[in-house]
SELUM-328881 format. One record per residue (C-alpha): residue number from 1; residue in one letter; x, y, z. Coordinates in steps of 0.5 Angstrom, whole numbers. Layout:
<rs>
+-----+-----+-------+-------+-------+
|   n | res |  east | north |    up |
+-----+-----+-------+-------+-------+
| NUM |   A |     X |     Y |     Z |
...
+-----+-----+-------+-------+-------+
</rs>
This chain:
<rs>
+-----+-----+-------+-------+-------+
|   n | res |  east | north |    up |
+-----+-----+-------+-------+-------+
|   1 |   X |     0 |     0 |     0 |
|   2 |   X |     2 |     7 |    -2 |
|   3 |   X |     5 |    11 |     4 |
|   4 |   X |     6 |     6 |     9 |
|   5 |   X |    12 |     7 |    14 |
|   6 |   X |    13 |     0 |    16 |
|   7 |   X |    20 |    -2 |    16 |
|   8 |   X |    21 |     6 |    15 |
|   9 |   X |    26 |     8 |    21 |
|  10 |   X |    30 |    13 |    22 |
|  11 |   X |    38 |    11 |    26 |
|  12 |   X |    40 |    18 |    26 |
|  13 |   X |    38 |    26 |    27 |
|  14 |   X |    40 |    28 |    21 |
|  15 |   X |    35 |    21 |    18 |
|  16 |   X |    29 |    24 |    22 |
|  17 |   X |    30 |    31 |    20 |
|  18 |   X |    31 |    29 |    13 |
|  19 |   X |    26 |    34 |     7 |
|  20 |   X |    23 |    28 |     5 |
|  21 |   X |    22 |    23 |    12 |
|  22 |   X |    17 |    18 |     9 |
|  23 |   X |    21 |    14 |     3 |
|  24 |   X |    15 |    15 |    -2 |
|  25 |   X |    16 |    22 |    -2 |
|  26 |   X |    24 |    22 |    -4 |
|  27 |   X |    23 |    16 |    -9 |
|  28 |   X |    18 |    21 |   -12 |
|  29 |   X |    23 |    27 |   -11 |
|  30 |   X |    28 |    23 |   -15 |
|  31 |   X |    24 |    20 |   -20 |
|  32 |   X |    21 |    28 |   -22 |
|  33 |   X |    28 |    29 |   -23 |
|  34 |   X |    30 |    24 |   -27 |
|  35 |   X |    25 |    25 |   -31 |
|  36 |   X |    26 |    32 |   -32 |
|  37 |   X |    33 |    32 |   -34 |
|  38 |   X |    34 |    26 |   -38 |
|  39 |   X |    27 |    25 |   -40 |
|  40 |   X |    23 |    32 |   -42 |
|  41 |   X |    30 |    35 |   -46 |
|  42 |   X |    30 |    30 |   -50 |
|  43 |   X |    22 |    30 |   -53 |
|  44 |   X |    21 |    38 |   -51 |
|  45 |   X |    19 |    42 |   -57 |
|  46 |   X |    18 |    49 |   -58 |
|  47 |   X |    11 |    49 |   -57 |
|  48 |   X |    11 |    46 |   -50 |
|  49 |   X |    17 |    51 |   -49 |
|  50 |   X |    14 |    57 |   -49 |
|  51 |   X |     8 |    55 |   -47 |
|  52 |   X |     9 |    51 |   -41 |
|  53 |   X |    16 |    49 |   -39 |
|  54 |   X |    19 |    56 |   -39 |
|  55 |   X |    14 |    60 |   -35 |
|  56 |   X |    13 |    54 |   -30 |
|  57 |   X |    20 |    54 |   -29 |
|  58 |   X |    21 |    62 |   -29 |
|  59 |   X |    14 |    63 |   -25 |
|  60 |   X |    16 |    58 |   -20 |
|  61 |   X |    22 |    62 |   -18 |
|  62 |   X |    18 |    68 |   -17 |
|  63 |   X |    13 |    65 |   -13 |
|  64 |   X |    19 |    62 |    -8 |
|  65 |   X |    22 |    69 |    -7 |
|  66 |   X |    14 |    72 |    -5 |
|  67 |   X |    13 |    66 |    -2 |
|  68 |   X |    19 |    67 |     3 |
|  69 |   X |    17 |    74 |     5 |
|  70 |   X |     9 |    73 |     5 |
|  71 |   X |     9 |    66 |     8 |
|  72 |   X |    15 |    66 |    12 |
|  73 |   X |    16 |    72 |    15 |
|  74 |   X |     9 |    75 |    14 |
|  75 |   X |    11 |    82 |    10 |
|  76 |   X |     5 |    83 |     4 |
|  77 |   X |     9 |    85 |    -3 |
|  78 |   X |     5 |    88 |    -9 |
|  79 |   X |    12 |    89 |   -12 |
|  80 |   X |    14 |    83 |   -14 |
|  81 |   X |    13 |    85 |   -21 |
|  82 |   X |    18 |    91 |   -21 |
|  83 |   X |    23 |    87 |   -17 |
|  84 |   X |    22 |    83 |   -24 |
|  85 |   X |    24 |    89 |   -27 |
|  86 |   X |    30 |    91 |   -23 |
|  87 |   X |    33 |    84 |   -25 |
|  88 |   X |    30 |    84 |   -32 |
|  89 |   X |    34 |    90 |   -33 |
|  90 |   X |    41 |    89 |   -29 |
|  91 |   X |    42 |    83 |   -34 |
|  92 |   X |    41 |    87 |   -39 |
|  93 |   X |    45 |    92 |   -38 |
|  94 |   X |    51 |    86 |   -35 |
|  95 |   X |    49 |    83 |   -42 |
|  96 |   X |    51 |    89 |   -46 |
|  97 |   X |    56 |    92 |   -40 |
|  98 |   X |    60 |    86 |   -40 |
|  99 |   X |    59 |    81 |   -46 |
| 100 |   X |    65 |    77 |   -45 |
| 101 |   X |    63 |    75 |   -39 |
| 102 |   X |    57 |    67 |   -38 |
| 103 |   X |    50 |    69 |   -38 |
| 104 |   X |    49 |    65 |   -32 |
| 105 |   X |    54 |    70 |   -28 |
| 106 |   X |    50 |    75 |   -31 |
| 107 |   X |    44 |    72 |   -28 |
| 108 |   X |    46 |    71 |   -21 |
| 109 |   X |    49 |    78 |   -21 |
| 110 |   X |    43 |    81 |   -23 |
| 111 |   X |    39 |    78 |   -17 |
| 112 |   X |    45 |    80 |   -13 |
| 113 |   X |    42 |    88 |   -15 |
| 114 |   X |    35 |    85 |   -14 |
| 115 |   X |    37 |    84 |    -7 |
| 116 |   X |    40 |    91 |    -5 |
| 117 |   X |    34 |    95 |    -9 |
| 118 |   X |    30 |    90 |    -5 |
| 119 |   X |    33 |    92 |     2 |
| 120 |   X |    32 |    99 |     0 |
| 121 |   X |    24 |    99 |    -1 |
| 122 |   X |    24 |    94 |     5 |
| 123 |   X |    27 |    99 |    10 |
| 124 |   X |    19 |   101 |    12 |
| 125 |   X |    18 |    95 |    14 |
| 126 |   X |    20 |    96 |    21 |
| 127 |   X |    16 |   101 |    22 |
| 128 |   X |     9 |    99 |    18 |
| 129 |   X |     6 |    93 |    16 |
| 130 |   X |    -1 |    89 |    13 |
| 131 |   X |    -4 |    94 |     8 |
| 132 |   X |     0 |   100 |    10 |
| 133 |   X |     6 |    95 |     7 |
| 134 |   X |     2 |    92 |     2 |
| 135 |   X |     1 |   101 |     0 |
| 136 |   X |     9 |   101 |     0 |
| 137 |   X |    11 |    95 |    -4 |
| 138 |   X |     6 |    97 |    -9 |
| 139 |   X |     8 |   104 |   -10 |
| 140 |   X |    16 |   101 |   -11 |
| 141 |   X |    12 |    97 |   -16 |
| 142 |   X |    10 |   103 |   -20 |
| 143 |   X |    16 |   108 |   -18 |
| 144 |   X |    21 |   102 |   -22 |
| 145 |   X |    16 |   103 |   -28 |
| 146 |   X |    16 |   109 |   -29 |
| 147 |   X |    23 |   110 |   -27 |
| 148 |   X |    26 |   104 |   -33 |
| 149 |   X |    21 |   109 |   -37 |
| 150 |   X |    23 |   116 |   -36 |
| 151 |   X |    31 |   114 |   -35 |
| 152 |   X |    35 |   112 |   -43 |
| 153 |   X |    40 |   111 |   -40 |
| 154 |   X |    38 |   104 |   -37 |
| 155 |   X |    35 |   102 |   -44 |
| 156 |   X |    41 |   104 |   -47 |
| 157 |   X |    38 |   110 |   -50 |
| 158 |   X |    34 |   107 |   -55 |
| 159 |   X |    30 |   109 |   -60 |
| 160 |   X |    24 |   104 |   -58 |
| 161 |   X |    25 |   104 |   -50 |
| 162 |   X |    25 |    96 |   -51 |
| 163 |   X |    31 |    92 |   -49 |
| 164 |   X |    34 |    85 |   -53 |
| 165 |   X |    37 |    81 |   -50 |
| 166 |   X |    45 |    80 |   -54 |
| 167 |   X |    46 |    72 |   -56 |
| 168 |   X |    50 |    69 |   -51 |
| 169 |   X |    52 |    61 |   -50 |
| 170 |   X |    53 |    56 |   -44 |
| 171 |   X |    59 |    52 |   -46 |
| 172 |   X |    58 |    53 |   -54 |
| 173 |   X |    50 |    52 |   -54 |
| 174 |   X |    46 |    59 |   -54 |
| 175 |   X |    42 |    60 |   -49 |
| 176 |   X |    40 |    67 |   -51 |
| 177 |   X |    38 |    70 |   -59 |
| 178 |   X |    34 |    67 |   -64 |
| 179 |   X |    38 |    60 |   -66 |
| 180 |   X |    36 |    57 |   -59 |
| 181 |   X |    34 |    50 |   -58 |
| 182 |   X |    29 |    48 |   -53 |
| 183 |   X |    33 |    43 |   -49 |
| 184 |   X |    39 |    48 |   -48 |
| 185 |   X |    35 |    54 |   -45 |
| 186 |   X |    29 |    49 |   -42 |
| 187 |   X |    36 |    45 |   -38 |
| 188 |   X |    39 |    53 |   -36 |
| 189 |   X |    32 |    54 |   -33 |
| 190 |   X |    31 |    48 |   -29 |
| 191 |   X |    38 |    48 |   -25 |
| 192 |   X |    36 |    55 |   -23 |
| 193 |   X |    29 |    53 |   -21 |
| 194 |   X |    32 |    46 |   -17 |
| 195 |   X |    38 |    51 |   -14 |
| 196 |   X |    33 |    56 |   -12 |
| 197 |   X |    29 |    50 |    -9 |
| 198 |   X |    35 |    47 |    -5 |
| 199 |   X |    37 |    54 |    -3 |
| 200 |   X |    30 |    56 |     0 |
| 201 |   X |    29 |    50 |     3 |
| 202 |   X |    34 |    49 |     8 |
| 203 |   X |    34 |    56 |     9 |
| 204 |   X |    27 |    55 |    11 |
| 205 |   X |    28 |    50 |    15 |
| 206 |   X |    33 |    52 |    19 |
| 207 |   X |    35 |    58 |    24 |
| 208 |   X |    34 |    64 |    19 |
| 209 |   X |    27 |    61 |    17 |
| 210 |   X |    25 |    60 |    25 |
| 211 |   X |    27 |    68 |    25 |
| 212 |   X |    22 |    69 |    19 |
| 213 |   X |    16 |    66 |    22 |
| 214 |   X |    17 |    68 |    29 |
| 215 |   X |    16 |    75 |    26 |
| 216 |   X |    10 |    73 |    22 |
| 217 |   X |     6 |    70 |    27 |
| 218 |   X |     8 |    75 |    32 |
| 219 |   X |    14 |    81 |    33 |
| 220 |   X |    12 |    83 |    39 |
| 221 |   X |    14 |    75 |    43 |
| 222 |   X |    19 |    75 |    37 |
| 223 |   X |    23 |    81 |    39 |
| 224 |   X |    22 |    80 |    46 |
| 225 |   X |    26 |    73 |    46 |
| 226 |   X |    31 |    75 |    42 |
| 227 |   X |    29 |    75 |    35 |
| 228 |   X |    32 |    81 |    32 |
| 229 |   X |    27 |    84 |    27 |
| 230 |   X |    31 |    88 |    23 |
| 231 |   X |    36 |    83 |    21 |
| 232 |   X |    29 |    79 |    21 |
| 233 |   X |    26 |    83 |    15 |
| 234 |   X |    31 |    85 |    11 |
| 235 |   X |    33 |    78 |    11 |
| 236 |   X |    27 |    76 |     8 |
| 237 |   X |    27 |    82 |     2 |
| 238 |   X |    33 |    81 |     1 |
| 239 |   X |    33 |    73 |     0 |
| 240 |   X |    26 |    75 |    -3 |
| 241 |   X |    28 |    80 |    -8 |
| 242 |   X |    34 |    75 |   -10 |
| 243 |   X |    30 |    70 |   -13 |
| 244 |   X |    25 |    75 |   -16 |
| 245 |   X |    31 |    78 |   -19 |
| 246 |   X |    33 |    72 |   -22 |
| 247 |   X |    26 |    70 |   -25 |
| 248 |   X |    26 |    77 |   -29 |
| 249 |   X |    33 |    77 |   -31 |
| 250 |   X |    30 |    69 |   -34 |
| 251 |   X |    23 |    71 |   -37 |
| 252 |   X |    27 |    77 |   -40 |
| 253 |   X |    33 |    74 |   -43 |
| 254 |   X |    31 |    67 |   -44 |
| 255 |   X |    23 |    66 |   -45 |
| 256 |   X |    22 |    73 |   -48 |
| 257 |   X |    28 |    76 |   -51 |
| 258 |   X |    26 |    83 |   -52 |
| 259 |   X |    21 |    87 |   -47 |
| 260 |   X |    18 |    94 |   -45 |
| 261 |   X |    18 |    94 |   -38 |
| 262 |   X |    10 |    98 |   -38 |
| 263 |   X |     7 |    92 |   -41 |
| 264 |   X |    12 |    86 |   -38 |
| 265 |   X |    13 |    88 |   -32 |
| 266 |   X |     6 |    92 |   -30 |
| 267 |   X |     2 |    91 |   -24 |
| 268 |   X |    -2 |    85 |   -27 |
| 269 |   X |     5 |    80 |   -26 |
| 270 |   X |     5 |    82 |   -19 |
| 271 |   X |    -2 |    80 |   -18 |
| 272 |   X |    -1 |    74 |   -22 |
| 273 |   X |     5 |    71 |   -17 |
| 274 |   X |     0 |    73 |   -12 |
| 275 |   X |    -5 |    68 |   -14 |
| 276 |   X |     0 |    63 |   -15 |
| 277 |   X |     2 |    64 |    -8 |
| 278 |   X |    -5 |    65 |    -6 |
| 279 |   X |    -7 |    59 |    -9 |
| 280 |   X |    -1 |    54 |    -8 |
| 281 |   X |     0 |    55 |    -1 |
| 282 |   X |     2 |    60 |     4 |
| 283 |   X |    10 |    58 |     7 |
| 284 |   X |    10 |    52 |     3 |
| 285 |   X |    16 |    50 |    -3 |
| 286 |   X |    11 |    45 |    -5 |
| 287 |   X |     6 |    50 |    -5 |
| 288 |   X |    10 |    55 |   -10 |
| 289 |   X |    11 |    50 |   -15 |
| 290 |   X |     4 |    48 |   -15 |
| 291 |   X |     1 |    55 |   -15 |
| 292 |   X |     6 |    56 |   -21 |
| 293 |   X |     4 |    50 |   -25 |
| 294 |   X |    -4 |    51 |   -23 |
| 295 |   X |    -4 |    59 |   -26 |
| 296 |   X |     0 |    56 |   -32 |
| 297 |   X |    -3 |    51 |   -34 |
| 298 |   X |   -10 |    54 |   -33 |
| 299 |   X |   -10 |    57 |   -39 |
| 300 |   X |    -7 |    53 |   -44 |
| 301 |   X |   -12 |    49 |   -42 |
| 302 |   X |   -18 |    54 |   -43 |
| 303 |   X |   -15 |    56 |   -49 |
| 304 |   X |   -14 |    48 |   -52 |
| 305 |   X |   -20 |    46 |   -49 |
| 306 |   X |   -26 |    52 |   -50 |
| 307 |   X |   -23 |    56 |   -55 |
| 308 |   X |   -20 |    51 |   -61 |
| 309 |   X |   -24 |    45 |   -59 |
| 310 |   X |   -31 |    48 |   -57 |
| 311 |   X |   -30 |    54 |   -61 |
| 312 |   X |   -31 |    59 |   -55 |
| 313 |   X |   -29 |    66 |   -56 |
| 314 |   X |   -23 |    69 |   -55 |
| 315 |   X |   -26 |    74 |   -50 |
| 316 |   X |   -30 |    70 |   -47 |
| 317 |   X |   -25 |    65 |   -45 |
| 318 |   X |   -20 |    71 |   -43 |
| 319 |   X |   -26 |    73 |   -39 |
| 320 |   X |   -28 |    66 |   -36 |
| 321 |   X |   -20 |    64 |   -33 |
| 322 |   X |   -20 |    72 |   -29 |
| 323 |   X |   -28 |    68 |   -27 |
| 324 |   X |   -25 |    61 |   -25 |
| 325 |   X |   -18 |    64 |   -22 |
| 326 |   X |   -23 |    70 |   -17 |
| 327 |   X |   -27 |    64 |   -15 |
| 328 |   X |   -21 |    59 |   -13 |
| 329 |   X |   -19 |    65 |    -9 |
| 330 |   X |   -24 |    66 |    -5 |
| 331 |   X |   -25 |    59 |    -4 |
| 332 |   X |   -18 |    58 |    -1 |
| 333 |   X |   -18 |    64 |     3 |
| 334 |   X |   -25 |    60 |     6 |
| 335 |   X |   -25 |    53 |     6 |
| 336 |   X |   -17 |    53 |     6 |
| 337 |   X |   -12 |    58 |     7 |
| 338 |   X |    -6 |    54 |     6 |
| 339 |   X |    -8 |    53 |    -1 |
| 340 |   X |    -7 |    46 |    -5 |
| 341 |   X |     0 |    45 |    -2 |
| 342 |   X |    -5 |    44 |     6 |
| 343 |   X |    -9 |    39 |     1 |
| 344 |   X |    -4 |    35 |    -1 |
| 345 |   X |    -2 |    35 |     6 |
| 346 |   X |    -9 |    32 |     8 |
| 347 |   X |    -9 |    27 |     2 |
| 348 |   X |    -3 |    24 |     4 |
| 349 |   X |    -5 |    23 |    11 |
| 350 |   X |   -12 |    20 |     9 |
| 351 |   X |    -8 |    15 |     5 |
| 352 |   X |    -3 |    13 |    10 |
| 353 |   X |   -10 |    11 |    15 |
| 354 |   X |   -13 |     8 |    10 |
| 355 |   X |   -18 |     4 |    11 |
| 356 |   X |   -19 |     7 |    17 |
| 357 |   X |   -24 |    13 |    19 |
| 358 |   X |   -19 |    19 |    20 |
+-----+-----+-------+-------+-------+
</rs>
């Protein structure tokens, strides 16, 4: 039977405290694995690149960065899309600044920038939370906006305000440019998604994530023992902005190749990365990747299904995604805050007292 743990112990600490206690989970996590770097690159196509992969893999990203600030240490960010930006940007101008040097230096790099603009607009934090913060982080949305568009210097002066991403390779296969092939840039995307995994994962679990969720679920108590809310916060924004930055610096380079940052970055993506984390599960790594896939795949299938095979019409099944994703939303905040990630969970508890009453 599925998810039974007879036989199942643990000799050591390190056993017992392991990311995946119960066997089934890490034969799952290591075959997921497998099938995602030696089996996907080899029948991956273009199609499923740009509409699926690609944008799971860079929105998982960012829904790991925003759930790191939102549902770890409890600080609500409208932002997400002009962090994007900022990371959007920076490789752009790492790309052209320093084209001798890896795109994945630059990418890292371009994070790293992301994380000190992200202190910078985290400082209120300390004196402001819930919606007065929320106003905060948007109002850094909308002033990075404006500032990309208002200021040529960041788009190298050109005519049309866009930014192009130069043609860069990894070890001799391009990664950038119009003569990518789709296993190149979807395996380039994976090893940021897993490393930003692996890295957000142990930093949660361990004494920097404790402090996060000591400030989330109470300051006050939280200060009193000890914890230090400034490190604490500015912690959380500068890991958030890391991986968001990352997941901008993606969606530019790889996925899109070219930007405009009112239309790529507007307010629009920040609340898109919030539903993702809404919906996946606040302070949950699974949660990120579910809620990345869900609003991902969500219109994809609307599009197939509705609109190529019923002949709906385009409007109507725009309109009815924006109607499903506002439902789902409410349903969650209602019946379960924690979102599929907390389903999961209670699934696999059902499963491991089947056939008893649980």
């Amino acid at each position: 039977m599925i998810y039974r743990e007879a036989g199942d112990f643990k000799t050591s600490y390190v056993a017992d405290s392991q990311t995946f206690p119960i066997r089934m989970d890490r034969r799952a996590y290591w075959a997921a694995l497998a099938v995602a770097f030696l089996v996907i690159p080899f029948v991956i196509n273009d199609y499923w690149l740009n509409a699926v992969f690609l944008p799971f893999l860079i929105y998982a990203i960012a829904a790991l960065g925003l759930n790191i600030l939102t549902g770890y240490c409890g600080q609500v960010s409208l932002g997400t899309g002009g962090f994007m930006a900022v990371g959007a940007y920076a490789c752009y101008k790492l790309m052209t600044a320093f084209p001798d040097i890896n795109i994945t230096l630059h990418v890292i790099a371009a994070g790293a920038i992301t994380a000190g603009v992200g202190v910078l607009f985290g400082l209120p934090s300390l004196r402001i939370k819930g919606f007065y913060l929320a106003v905060a982080t948007l109002a850094a949305q909308f002033f990075l906006v404006w500032l990309f568009n208002r200021v040529p210097w960041f788009y190298n002066y050109s005519a049309s305000g866009q930014i192009s991403a130069p043609e860069r390779t990894v070890l001799g296969v391009p990664i950038t440019g119009a003569a990518t092939d789709a296993w190149a840039t979807y395996l380039f995307c994976l090893v940021f998604v897993v490393a930003s995994a692996w890295i957000a994962r142990n930093l949660t679990r361990g004494s920097v994530g404790r402090t996060w969720m000591a400030i989330r679920d109470m300051d006050i108590a939280a200060e009193i023992i000890g914890v230090s809310p400034l490190r604490a916060k500015l912690s959380a924004f500068a890991v958030s902005s890391f991986f968001i930055g990352i997941a901008g610096a993606l969606f530019f380079a790889v996925y899109l190749g070219a930007v405009e940052v009112g239309s790529a970055f507007g307010i629009d993506k920040s609340f898109l990365v919030l539903f993702m984390v809404i919906i996946g599960g606040l302070g949950s790594i699974l949660g990120s990747f579910l809620g990345a896939g869900f609003m991902v795949l969500l219109p994809v299938f609307l599009t197939n299904v509705l609109r190529d095979g019923l002949g709906w019409p385009t409007t109507l099944v725009a309109h009815l995604e924006l109607v499903i994703v506002g439902a789902l939303i409410i349903g969650f905040l209602i019946a379960e805050p924690h979102g599929l990630a907390a389903l999961w969970r209670t699934t696999k508890e059902k499963l491991r007292s089947w056939p008893f009453p649980y």
